[in-house]
C-alpha positions in Angstrom: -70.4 25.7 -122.8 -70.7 24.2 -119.2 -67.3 23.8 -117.7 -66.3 20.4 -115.0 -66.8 23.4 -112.3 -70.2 24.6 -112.9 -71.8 21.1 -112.9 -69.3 20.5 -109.6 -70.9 23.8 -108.1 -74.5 22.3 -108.3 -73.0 18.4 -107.0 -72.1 20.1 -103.9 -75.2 21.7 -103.3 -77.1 18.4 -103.3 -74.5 16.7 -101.4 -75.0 19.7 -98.6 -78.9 19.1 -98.7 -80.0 22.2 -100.4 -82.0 20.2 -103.0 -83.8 23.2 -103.5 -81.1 24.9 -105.6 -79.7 21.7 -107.0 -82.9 21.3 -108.6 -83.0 24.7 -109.9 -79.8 25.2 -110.7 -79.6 21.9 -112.5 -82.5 22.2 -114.9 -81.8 25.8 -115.5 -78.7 24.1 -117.0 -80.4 21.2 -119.0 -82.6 23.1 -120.7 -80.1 25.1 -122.0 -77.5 22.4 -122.9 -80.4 20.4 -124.2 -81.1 23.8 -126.7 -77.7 23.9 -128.0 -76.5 20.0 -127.8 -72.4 21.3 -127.3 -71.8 19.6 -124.0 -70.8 16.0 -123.9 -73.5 13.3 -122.8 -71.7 12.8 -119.8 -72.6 16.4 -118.3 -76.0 16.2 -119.3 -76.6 12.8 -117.9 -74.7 14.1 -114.7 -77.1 17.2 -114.2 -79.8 14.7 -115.1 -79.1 12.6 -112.2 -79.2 15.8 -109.5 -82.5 16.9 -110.6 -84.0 13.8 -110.5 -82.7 13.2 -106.7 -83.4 16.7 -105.9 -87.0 16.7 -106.8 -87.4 13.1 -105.1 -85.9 14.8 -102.2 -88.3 17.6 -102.5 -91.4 16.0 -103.6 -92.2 18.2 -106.0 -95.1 16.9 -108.2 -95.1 20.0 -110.2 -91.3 19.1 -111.2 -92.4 15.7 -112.6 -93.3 16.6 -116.1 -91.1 19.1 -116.7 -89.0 16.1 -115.6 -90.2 13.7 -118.4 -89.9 16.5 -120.9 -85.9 16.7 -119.8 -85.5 13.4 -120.2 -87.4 12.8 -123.8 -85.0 15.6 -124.9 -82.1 13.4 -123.7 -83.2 10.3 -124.9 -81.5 7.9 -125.8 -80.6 7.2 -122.0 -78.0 4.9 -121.2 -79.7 1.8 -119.3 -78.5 2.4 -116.1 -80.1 6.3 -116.2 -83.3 5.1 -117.9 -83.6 2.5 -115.2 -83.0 5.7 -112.3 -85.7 7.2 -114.6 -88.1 4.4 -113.9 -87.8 4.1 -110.7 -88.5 8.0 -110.1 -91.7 8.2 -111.3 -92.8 5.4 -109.0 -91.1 7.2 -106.4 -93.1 9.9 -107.7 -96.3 7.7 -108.1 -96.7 7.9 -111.7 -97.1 3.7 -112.0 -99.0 4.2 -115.7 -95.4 6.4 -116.8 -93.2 4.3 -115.3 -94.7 0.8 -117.0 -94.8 2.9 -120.3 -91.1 3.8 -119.9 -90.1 -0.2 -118.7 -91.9 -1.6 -121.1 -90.2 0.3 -123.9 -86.7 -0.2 -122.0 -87.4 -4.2 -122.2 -88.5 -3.8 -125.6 -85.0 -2.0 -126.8 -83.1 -4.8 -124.7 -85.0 -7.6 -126.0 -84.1 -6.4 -129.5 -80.6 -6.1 -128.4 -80.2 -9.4 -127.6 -81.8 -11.0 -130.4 -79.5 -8.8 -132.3 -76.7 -10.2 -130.7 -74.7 -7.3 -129.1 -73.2 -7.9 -125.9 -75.3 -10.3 -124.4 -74.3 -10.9 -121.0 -74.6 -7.2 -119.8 -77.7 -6.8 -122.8 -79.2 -9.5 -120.0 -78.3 -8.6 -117.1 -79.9 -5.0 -117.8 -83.0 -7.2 -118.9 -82.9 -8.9 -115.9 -82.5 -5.5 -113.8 -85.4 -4.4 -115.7 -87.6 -6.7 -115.3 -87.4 -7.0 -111.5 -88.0 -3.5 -111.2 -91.3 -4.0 -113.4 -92.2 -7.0 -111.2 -91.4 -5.6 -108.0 -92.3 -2.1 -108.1 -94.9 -2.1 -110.2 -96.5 -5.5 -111.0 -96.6 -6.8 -107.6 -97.6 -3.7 -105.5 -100.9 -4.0 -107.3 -101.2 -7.4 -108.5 -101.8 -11.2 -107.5 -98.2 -12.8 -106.9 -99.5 -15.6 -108.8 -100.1 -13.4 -111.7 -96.4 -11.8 -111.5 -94.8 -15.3 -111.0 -96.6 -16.3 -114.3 -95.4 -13.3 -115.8 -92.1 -14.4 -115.4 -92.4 -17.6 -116.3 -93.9 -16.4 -119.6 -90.7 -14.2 -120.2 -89.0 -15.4 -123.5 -85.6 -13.2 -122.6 -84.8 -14.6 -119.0 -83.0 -17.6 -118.5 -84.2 -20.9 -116.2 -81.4 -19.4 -113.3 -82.6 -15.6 -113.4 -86.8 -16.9 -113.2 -86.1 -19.1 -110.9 -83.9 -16.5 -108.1 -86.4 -13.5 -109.4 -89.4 -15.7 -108.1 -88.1 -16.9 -105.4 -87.3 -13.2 -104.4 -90.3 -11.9 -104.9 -92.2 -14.9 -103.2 -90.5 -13.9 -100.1 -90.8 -10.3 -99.9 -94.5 -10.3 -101.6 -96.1 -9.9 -97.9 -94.2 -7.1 -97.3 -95.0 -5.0 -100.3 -97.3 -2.1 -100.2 -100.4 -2.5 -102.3 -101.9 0.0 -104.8 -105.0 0.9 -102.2 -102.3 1.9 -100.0 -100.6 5.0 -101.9 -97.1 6.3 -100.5 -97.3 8.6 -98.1 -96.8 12.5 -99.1 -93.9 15.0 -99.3 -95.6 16.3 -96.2 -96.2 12.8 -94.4 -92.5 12.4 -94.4 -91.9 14.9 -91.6 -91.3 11.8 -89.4 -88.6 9.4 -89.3 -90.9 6.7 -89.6 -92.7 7.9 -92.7 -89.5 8.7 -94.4 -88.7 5.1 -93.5 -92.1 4.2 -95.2 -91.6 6.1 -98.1 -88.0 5.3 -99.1 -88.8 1.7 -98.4 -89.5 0.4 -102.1 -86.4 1.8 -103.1 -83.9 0.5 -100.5 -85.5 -3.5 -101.1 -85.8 -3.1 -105.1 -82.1 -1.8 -105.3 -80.5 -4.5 -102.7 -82.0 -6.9 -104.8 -80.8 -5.4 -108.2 -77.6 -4.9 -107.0 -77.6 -8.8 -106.1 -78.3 -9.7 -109.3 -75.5 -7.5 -111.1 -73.1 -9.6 -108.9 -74.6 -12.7 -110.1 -75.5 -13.8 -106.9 -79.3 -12.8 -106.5 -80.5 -13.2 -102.7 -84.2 -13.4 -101.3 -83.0 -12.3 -98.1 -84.5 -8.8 -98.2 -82.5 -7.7 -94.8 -79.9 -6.5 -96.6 -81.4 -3.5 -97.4 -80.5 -2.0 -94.1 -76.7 -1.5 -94.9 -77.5 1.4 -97.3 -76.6 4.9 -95.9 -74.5 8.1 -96.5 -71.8 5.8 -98.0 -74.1 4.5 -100.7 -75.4 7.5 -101.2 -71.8 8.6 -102.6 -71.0 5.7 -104.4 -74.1 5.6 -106.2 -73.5 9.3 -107.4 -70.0 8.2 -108.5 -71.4 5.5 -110.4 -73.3 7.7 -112.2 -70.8 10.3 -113.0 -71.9 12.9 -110.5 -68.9 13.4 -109.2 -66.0 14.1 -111.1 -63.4 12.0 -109.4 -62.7 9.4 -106.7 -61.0 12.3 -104.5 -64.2 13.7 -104.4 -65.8 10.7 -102.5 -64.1 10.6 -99.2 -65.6 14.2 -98.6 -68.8 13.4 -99.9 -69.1 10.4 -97.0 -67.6 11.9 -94.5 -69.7 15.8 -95.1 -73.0 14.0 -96.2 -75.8 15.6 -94.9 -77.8 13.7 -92.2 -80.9 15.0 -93.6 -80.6 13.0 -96.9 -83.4 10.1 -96.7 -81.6 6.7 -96.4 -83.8 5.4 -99.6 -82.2 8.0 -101.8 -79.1 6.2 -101.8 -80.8 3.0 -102.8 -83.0 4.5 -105.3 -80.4 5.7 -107.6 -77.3 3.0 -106.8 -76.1 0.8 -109.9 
């Protein structure tokens, strides 16, 4: 069984940049917890969460589908992972995955719901969801007119949500890559300014969900710019990467400067 240390052993690795062995390391230790199913969720979905950033980091395309193999063996996800899942492979430029894997995450919330669970965070995951399909997938590729009717179609959103969600995305549409430009390479991020370009998407799609988990959803996409080491850490807390608080004030303050700014974005919650 995998003890609070070893998973700590493989946190600090990442958080010292060697990604490398992070990714290694963690993998090595979800295939073998995914084999014998004795560790609690929590670990698994902690180790998860390293490899994930690690190969980002890395841009390893060969990791990818031993990737979505880890996480089909893990699955269920909670919503917050599933949506860090999403929004690796279009890191990762796998756009056909990543609709697959959104559409199916709307379709579970949707039913959720209707079913009546817990509605308000049921739709504010839907709503999280659905402005990463719109964002980060619809409209990098197609018409905004087309995405703004898509959201207009939406039978799950409220009048408030559709309404901030276009508005957003009206604003920030010229900005937006599209799909004839693809993101530049592992190896075109040797620059500062094509690791700028590549961490981009992330850094605007999580300002914006971030806005709408605190209700107050902005189109003012210049927000993005506060994210940095410090979100970085937080975001790993959120998701149970590190084991306690304590461990955040050296995470921030040892941080790496090597770690892309759009990493913290693209996994934050």
């Amino acid at each position: 069984m995998m003890s609070s240390m070893d998973v700590e052993a493989i946190e600090e690795a990442f958080v010292r940049g060697d990604w490398r062995t992070a990714a290694a390391q963690s993998k090595q230790q979800l295939l073998l917890l995914t084999a014998a199913r004795e560790t609690e969720d929590t670990a698994r979905h902690a180790l998860l969460s390293i490899y994930l950033r690690s190969v980002f980091e890395l841009g390893d395309d060969d990791e990818v589908g031993d990737a979505a193999d880890l996480v089909a063996a893990l699955a269920p996800l909670p919503v917050e992972l599933s949506l860090q899942w999403i929004t690796f492979l279009v890191a990762m430029e796998r756009r056909d995955d990543a609709l697959d894997a959104i559409n199916a995450l709307l379709q579970v919330l949707a039913a959720s719901i209707a079913d009546g669970g817990d509605s308000t965070a049921a739709r504010q995951q839907y709503l999280s969801a659905t402005e990463l399909l719109v964002r980060h997938v619809l409209l990098p590729s197609d018409d905004v007119d087309d995405v703004v009717a898509y959201i207009d179609q939406d039978a799950v959103l409220d009048a408030t949500s559709k309404r901030q969600l276009i508005e957003s995305i009206q604003h920030s549409a010229g900005a937006m890559p599209r799909a004839s430009k693809p993101l530049p390479t592992a190896d075109d991020c040797s620059s500062d300014s094509d690791e700028l370009g590549r961490s981009e998407l992330f850094k605007d799609h999580e300002d914006h969900a971030a806005a709408s988990a605190s209700a107050s959803a902005s189109a003012d996409s210049s927000d993005a710019l506060a994210l940095g080491a410090a979100a970085l850490a937080a975001a790993a807390v959120a998701f149970g990467v590190y084991r306690n608080r304590d461990r955040l004030a050296s995470a921030v303050s040892g941080i790496v400067p090597s770690v892309s700014q759009g990493l913290a974005a693209l996994f934050e919650t």
